[in-house]
BALOBA-1460 file (C-alpha; in Angstrom, 3 decimals):
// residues 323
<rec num="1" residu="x" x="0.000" y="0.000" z="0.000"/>
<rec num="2" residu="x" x="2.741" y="2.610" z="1.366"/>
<rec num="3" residu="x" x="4.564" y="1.546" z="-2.235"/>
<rec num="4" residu="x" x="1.423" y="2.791" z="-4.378"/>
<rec num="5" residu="x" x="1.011" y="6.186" z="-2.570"/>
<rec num="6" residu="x" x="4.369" y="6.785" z="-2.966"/>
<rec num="7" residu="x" x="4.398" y="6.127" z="-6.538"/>
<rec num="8" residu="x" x="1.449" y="8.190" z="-7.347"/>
<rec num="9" residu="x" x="0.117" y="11.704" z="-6.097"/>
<rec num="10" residu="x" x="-1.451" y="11.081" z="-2.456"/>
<rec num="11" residu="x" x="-3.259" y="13.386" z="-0.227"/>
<rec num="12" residu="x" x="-0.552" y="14.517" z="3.366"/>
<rec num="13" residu="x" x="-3.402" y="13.011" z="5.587"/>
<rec num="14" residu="x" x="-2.953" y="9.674" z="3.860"/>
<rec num="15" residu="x" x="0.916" y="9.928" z="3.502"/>
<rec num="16" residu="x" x="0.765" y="10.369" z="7.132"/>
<rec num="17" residu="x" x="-2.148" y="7.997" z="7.974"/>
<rec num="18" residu="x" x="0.722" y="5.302" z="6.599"/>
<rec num="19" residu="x" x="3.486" y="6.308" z="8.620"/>
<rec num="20" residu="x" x="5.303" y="8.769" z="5.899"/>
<rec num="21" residu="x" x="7.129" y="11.995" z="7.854"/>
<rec num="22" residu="x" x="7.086" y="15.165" z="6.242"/>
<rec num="23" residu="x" x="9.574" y="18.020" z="6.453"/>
<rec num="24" residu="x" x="7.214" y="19.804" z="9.536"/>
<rec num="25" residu="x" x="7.234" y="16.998" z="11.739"/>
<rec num="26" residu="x" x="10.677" y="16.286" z="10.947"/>
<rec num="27" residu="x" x="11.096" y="19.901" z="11.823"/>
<rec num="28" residu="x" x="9.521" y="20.528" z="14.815"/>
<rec num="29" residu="x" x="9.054" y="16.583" z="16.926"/>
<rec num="30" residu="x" x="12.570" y="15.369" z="15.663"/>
<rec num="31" residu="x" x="15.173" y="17.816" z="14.528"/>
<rec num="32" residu="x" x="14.134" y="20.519" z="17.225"/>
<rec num="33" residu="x" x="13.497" y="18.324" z="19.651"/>
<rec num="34" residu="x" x="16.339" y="15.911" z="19.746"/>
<rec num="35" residu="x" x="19.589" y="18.061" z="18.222"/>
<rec num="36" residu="x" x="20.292" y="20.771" z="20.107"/>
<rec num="37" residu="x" x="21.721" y="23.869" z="18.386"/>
<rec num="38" residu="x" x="24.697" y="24.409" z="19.892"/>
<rec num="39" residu="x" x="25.797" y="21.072" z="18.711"/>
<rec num="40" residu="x" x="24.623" y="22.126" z="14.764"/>
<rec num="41" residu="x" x="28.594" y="23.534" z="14.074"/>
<rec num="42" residu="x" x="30.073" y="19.753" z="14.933"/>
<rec num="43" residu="x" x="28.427" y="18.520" z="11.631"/>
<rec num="44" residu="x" x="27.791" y="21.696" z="9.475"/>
<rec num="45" residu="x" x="31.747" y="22.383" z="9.264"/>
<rec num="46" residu="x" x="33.184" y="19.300" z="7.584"/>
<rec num="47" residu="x" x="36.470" y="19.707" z="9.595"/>
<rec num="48" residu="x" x="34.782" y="19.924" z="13.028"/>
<rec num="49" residu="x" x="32.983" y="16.478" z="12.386"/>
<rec num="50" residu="x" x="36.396" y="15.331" z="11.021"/>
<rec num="51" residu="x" x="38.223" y="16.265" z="14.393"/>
<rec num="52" residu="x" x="35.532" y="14.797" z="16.599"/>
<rec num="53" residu="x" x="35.801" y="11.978" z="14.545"/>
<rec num="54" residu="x" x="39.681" y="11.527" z="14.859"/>
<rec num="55" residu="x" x="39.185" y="12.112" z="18.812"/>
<rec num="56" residu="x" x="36.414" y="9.256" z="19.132"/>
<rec num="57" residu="x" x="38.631" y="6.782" z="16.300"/>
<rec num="58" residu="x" x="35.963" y="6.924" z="13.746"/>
<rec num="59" residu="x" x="37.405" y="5.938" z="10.231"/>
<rec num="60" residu="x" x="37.268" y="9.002" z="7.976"/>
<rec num="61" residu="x" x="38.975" y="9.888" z="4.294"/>
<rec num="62" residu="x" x="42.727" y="10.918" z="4.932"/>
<rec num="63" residu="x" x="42.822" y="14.694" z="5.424"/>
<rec num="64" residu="x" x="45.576" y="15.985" z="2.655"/>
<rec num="65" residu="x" x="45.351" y="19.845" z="3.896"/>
<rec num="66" residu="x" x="43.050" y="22.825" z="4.442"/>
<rec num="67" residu="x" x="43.420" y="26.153" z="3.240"/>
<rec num="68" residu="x" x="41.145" y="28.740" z="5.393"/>
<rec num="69" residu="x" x="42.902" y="32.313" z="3.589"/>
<rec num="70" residu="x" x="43.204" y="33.870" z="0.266"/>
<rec num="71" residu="x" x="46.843" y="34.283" z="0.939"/>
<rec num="72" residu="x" x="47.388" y="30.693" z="1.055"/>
<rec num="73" residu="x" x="45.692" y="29.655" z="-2.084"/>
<rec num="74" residu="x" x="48.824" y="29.832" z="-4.484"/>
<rec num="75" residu="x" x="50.292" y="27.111" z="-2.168"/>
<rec num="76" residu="x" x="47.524" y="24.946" z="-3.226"/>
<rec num="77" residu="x" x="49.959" y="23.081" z="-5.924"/>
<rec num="78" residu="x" x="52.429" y="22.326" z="-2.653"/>
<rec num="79" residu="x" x="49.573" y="20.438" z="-0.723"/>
<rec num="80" residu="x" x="48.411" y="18.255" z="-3.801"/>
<rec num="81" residu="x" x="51.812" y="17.909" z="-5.808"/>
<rec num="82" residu="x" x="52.541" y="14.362" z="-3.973"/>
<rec num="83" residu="x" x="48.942" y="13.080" z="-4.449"/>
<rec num="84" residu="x" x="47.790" y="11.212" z="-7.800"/>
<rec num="85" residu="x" x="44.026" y="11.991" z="-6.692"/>
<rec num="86" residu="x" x="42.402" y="13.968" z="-4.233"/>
<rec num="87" residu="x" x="38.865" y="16.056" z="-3.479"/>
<rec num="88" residu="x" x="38.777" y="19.344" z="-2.922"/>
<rec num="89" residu="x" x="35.648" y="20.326" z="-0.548"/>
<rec num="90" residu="x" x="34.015" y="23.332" z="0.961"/>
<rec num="91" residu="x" x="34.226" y="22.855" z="4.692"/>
<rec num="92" residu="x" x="30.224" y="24.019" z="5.370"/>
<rec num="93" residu="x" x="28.872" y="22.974" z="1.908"/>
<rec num="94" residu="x" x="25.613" y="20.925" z="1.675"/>
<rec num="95" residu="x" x="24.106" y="18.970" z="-0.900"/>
<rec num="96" residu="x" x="27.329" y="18.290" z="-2.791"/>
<rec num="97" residu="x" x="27.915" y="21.942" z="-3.781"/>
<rec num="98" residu="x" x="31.476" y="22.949" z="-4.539"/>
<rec num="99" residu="x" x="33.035" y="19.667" z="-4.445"/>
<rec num="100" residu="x" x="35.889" y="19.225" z="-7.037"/>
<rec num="101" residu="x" x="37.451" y="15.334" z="-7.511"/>
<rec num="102" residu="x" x="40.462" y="15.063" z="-9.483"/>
<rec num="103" residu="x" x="41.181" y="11.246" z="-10.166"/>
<rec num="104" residu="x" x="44.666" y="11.830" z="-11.937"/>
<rec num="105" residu="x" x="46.999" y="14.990" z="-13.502"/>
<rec num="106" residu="x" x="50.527" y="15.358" z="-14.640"/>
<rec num="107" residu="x" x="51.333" y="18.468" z="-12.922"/>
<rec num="108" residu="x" x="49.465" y="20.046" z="-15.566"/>
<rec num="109" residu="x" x="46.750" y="19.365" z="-16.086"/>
<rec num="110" residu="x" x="44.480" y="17.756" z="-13.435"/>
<rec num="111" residu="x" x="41.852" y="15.036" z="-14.743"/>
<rec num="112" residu="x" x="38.232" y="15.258" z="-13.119"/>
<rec num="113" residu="x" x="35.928" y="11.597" z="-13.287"/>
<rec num="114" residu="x" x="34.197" y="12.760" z="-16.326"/>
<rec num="115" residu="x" x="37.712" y="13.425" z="-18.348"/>
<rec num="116" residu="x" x="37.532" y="17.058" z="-18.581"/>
<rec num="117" residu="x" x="41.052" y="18.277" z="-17.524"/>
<rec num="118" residu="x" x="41.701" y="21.882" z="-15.245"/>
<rec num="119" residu="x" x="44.716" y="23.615" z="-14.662"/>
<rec num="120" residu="x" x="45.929" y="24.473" z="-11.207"/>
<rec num="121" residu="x" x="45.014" y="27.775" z="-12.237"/>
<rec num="122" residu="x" x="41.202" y="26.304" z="-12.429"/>
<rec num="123" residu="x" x="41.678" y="24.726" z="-9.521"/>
<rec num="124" residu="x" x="43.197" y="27.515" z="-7.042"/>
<rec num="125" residu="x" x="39.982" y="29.454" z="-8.744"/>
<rec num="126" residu="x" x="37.800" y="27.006" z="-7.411"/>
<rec num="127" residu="x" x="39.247" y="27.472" z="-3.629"/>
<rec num="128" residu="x" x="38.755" y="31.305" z="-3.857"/>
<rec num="129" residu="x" x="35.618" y="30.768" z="-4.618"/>
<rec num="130" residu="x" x="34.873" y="27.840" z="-1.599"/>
<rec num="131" residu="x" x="36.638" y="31.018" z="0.964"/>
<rec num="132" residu="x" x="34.528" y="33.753" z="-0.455"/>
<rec num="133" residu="x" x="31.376" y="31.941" z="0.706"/>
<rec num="134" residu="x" x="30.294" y="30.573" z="-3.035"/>
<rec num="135" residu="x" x="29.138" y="26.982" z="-1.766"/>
<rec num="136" residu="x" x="28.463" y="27.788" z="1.991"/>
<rec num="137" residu="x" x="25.289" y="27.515" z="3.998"/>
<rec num="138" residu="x" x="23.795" y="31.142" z="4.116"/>
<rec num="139" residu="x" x="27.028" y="32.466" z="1.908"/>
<rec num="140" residu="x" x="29.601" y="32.965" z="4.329"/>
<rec num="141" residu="x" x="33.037" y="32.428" z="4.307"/>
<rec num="142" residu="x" x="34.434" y="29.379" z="4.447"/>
<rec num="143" residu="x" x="37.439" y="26.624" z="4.307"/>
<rec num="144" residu="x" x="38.642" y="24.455" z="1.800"/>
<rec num="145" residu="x" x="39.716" y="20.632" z="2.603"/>
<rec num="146" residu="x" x="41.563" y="18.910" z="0.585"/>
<rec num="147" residu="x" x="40.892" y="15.122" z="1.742"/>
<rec num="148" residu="x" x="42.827" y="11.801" z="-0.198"/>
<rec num="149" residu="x" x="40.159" y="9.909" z="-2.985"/>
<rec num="150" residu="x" x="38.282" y="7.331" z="-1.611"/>
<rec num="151" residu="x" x="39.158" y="3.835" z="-3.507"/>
<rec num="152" residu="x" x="35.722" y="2.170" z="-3.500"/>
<rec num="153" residu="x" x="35.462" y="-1.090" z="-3.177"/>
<rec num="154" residu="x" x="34.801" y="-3.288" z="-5.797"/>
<rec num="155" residu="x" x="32.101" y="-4.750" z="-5.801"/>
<rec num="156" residu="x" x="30.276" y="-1.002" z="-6.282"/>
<rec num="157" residu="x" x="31.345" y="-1.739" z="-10.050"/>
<rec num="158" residu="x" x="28.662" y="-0.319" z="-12.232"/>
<rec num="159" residu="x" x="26.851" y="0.524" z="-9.726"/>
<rec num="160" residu="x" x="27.739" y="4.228" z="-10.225"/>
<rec num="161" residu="x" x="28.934" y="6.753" z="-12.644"/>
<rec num="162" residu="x" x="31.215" y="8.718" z="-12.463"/>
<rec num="163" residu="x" x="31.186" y="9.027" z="-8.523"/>
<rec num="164" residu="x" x="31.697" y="7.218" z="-5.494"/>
<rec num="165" residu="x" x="28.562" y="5.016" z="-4.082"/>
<rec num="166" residu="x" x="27.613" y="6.347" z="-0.453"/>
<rec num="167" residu="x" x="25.546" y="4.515" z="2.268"/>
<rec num="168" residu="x" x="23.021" y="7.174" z="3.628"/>
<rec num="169" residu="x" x="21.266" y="6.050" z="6.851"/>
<rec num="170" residu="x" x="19.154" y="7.548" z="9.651"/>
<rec num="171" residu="x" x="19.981" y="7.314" z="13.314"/>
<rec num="172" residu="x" x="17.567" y="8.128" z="15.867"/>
<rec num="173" residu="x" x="18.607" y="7.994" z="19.530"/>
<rec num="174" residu="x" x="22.067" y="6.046" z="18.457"/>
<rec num="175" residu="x" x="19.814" y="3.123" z="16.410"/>
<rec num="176" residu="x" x="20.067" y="3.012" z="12.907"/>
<rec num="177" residu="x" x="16.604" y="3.161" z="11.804"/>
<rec num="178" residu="x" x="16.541" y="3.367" z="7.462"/>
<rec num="179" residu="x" x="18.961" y="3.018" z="4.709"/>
<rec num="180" residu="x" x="19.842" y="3.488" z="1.080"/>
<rec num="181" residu="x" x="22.692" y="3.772" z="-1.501"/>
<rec num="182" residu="x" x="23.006" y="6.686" z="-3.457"/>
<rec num="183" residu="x" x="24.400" y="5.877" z="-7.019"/>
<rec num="184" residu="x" x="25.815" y="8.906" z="-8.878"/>
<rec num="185" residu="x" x="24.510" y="9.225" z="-12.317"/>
<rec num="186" residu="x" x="25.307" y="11.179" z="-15.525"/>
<rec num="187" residu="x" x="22.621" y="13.281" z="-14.763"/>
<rec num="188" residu="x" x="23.397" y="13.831" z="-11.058"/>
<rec num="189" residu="x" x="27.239" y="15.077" z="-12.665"/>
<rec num="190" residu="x" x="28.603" y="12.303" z="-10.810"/>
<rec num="191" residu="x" x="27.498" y="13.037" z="-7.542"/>
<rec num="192" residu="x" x="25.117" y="11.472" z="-4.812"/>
<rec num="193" residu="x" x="22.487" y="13.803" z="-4.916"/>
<rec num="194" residu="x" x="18.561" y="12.476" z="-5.270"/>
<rec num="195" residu="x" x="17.306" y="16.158" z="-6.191"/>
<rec num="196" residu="x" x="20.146" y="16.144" z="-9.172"/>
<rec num="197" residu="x" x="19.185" y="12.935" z="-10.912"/>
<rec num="198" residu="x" x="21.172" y="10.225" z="-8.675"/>
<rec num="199" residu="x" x="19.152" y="6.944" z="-7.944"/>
<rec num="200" residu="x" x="18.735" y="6.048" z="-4.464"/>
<rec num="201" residu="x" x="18.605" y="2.301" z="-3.647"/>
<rec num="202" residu="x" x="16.523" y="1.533" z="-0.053"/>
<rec num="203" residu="x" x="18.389" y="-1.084" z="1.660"/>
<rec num="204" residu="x" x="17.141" y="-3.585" z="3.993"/>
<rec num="205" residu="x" x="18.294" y="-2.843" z="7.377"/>
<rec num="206" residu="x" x="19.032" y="-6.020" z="8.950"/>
<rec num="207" residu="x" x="20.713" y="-7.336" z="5.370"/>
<rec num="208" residu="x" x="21.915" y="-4.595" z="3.493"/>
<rec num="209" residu="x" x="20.160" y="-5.689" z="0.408"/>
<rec num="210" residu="x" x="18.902" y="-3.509" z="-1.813"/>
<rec num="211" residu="x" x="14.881" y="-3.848" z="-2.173"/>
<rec num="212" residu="x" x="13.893" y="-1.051" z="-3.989"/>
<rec num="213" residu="x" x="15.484" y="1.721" z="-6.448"/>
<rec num="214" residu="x" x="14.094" y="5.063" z="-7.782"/>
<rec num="215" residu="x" x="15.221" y="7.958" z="-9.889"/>
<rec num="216" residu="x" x="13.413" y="11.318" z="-9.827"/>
<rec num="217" residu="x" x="11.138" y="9.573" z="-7.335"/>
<rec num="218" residu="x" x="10.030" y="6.394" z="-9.902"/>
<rec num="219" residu="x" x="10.992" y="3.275" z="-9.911"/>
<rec num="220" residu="x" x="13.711" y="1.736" z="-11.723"/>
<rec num="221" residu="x" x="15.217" y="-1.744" z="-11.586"/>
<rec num="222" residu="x" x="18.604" y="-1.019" z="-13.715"/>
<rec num="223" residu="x" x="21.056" y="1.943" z="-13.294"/>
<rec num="224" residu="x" x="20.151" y="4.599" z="-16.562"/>
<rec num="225" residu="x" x="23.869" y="4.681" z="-17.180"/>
<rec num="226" residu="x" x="25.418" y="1.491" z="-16.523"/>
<rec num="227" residu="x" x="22.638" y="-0.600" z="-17.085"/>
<rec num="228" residu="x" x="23.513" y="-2.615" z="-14.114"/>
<rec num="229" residu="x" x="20.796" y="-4.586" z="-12.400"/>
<rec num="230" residu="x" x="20.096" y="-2.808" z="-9.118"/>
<rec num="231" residu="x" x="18.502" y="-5.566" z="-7.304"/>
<rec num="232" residu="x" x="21.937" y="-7.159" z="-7.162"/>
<rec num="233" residu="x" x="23.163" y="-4.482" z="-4.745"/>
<rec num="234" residu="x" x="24.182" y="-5.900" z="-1.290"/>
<rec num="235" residu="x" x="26.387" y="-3.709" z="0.982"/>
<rec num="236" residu="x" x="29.700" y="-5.880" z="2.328"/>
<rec num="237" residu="x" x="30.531" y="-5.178" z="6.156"/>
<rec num="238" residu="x" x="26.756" y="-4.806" z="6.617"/>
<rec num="239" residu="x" x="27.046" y="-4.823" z="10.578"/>
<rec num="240" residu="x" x="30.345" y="-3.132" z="10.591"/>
<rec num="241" residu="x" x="28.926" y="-0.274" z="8.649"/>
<rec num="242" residu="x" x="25.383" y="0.093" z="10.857"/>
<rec num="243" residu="x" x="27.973" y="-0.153" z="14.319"/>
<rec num="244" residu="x" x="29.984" y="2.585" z="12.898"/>
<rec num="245" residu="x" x="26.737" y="4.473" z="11.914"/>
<rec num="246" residu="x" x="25.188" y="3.698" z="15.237"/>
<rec num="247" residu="x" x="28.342" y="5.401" z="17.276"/>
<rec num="248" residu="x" x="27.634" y="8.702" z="15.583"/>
<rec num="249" residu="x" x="25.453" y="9.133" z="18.007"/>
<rec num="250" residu="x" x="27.549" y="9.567" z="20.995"/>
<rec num="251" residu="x" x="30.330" y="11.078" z="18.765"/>
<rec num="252" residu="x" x="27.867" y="14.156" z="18.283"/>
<rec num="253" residu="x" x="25.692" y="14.265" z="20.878"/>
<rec num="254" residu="x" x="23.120" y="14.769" z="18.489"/>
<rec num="255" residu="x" x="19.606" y="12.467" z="18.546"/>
<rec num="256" residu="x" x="18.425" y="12.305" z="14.872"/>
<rec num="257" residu="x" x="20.644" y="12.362" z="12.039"/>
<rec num="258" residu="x" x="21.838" y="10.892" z="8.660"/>
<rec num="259" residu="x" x="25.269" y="9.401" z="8.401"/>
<rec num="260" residu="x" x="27.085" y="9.222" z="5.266"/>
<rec num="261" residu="x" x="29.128" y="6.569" z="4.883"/>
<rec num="262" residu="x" x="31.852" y="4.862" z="1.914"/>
<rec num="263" residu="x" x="33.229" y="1.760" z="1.760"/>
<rec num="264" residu="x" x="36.759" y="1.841" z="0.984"/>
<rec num="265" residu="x" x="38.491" y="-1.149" z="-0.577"/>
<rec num="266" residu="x" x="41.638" y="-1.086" z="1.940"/>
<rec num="267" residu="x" x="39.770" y="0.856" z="5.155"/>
<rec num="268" residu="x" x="36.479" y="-0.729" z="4.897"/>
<rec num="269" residu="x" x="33.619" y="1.250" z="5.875"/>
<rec num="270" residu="x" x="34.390" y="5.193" z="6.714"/>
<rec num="271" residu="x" x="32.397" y="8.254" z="7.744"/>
<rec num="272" residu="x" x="32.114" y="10.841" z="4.726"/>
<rec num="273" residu="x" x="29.904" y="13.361" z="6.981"/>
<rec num="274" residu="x" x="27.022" y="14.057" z="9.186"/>
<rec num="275" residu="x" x="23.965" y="15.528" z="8.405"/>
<rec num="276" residu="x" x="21.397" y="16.814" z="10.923"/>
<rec num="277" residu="x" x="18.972" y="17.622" z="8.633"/>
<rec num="278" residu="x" x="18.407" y="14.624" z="6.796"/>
<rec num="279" residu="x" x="16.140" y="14.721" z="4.111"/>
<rec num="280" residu="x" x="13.360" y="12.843" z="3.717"/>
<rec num="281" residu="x" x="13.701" y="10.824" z="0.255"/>
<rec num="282" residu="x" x="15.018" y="7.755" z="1.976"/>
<rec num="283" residu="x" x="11.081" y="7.118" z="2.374"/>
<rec num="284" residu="x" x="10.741" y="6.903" z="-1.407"/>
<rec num="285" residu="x" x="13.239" y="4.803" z="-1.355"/>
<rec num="286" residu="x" x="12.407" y="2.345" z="1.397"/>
<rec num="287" residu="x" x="8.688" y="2.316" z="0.163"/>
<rec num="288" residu="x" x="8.007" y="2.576" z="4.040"/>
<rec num="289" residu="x" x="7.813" y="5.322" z="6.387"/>
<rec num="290" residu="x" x="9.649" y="6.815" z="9.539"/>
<rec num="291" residu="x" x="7.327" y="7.270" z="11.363"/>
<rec num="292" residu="x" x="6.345" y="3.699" z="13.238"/>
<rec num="293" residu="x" x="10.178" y="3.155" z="13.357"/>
<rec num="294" residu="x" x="10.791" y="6.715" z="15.082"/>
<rec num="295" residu="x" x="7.897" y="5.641" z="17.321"/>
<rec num="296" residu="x" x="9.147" y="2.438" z="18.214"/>
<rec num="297" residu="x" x="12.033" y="3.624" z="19.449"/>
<rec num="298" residu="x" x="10.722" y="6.401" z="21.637"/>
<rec num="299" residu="x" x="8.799" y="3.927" z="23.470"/>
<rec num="300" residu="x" x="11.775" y="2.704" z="24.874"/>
<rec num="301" residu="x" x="11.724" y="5.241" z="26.868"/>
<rec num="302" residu="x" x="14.050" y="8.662" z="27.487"/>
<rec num="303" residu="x" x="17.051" y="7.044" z="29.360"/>
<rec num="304" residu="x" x="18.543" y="3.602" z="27.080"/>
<rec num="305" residu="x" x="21.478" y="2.051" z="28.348"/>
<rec num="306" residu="x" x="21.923" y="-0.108" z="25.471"/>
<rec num="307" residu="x" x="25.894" y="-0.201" z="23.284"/>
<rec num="308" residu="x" x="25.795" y="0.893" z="19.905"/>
<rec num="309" residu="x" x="26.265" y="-3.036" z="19.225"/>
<rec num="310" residu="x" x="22.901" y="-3.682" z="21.137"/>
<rec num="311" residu="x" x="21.037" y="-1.010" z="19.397"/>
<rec num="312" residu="x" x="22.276" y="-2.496" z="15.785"/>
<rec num="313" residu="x" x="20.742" y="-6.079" z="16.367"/>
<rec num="314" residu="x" x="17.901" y="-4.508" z="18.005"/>
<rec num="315" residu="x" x="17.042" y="-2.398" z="14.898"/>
<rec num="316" residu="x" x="18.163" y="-5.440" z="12.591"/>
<rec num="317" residu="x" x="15.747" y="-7.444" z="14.467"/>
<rec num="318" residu="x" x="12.971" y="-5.357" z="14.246"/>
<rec num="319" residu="x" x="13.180" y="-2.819" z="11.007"/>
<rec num="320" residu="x" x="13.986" y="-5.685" z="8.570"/>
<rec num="321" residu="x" x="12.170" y="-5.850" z="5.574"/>
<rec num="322" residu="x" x="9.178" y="-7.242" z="4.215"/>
<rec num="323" residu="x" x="9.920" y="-6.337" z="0.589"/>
């Protein structure tokens, strides 16, 4: 039932009759409620949630430098001469914006995923642009991190274009609650980003099996670009990747957010970033609602004493699919 409304137009009293949140209640009985503010800066600055990360021995994407002034951007080629491939990132960007991957370069030119090459000259214009505020919630000045490339594992192979695969999933209270992949796409310009045109794969919780895909919010069983079958998806370290996801929790301090998470071929599973404003397409792709998961957990009352092992086989246990 939740699978037709959410294929088709449906009115918010029956999205919400069938356990779908939308962005108010999300708003106001989650995000208010559970993160509080002064906690926001640990995951809206990239390398703040790095740091905490470090301090608490969370896996995360080697950091290859930062550049926080205008004076230092002509240094840029000194940070990234000894590295084949690296990402260049705006410390408070969201949704993607301003991130620049370079795969390969001969000190000369610098080769992105797609092939297109850029000069440093491209690429130090890039980073005045990241300080000056260009990519940066509400416009305001910013860093720029330059982190090592991720080297996805395997097994991701066709799975995405262009981009690296990520593991999106929601934490509530320190239990992971929902899951999906995000697959890059030409459309998306390589990146994981739903709104842009990526597909988003729900995973089962308790296998890490993919059980539904969509694209622009419809369903599709094969990736538009690769043509691989979707349904073949299964995410390796499963458990390892939901314990690591789980222990977000007490790394931030925060009570309802969406870890992003890579799975690197040598490192296994590592934190990408935090999010405490997830969004809310991982419904779409789940074909199931929040809501009666969220619930389930607050019933266990305010005060849970439970490791971040514990709460992973108790949401396995009870969030697993019935797709």
């Amino acid at each position: 039932m939740i699978k037709d409304l959410l294929a088709k137009y449906a009115s918010p009293f029956e999205l919400s009759r069938h356990g779908i949140m939308g962005m108010n209640r999300r708003n106001i009985s989650y995000i208010s409620r559970y993160n509080p503010r002064r906690l926001y800066p640990l995951v809206d600055d990239k390398l703040k949630t790095k740091q905490i990360s470090l301090d608490a021995g969370v896996t995360v994407p080697d950091l290859v430098g930062v550049i926080e002034y205008q004076h230092q951007v002509s240094g840029l080629w000194d940070i990234v001469k000894d590295w084949p491939g690296f990402c260049i990132k705006p410390a408070k960007g969201s949704g993607g914006k301003g991130i620049t991957v370079i795969v390969d370069h001969d000190r000369k030119n610098f080769t992105k995923p797609s092939g297109k090459a850029e000069s440093i000259e491209d690429l130090e214009r890039h980073v005045s642009n990241i300080l000056a505020g260009l990519y940066s919630l509400g416009g305001k000045p910013d860093v720029a991190l330059i982190e090592a490339l991720i080297n996805f594992d395997d097994v991701f192979d066709g799975f995405s274009y262009e981009g690296v695969p990520d593991t999106r999933v929601i934490v509530f209270k320190g239990f992971p609650i929902m899951a999906m992949m995000r697959l890059s796409t030409k459309a998306s310009d390589g990146k994981a980003n739903l709104h842009q045109g990526a597909v988003g794969v729900g995973l089962d919780i308790n296998t890490g099996r993919a059980i539904r895909a969509v694209q622009f919010n419809a369903a599709v069983r094969h990736h538009p670009d690769t043509g691989r079958e979707l349904f073949e998806l299964k995410v390796p370290y499963w458990e390892q990747l939901l314990n690591l996801s789980s222990s977000c929790y007490e790394m931030s301090g925060l009570g309802y957010i969406g870890t992003d998470m890579v799975l690197d071929k040598q490192k296994g599973p590592m934190l990408l970033e935090l999010n405490a404003r997830p969004g809310l397409a991982i419904q779409t792709a789940n074909a199931a609602g929040l809501v009666p998961r969220l619930r389930k957990i607050e019933k266990l009352g305010k005060k849970i004493t439970m490791t971040p092992e514990e709460r992973v086989a108790f949401s396995r246990r009870e969030f697993a699919s019935e797709l």
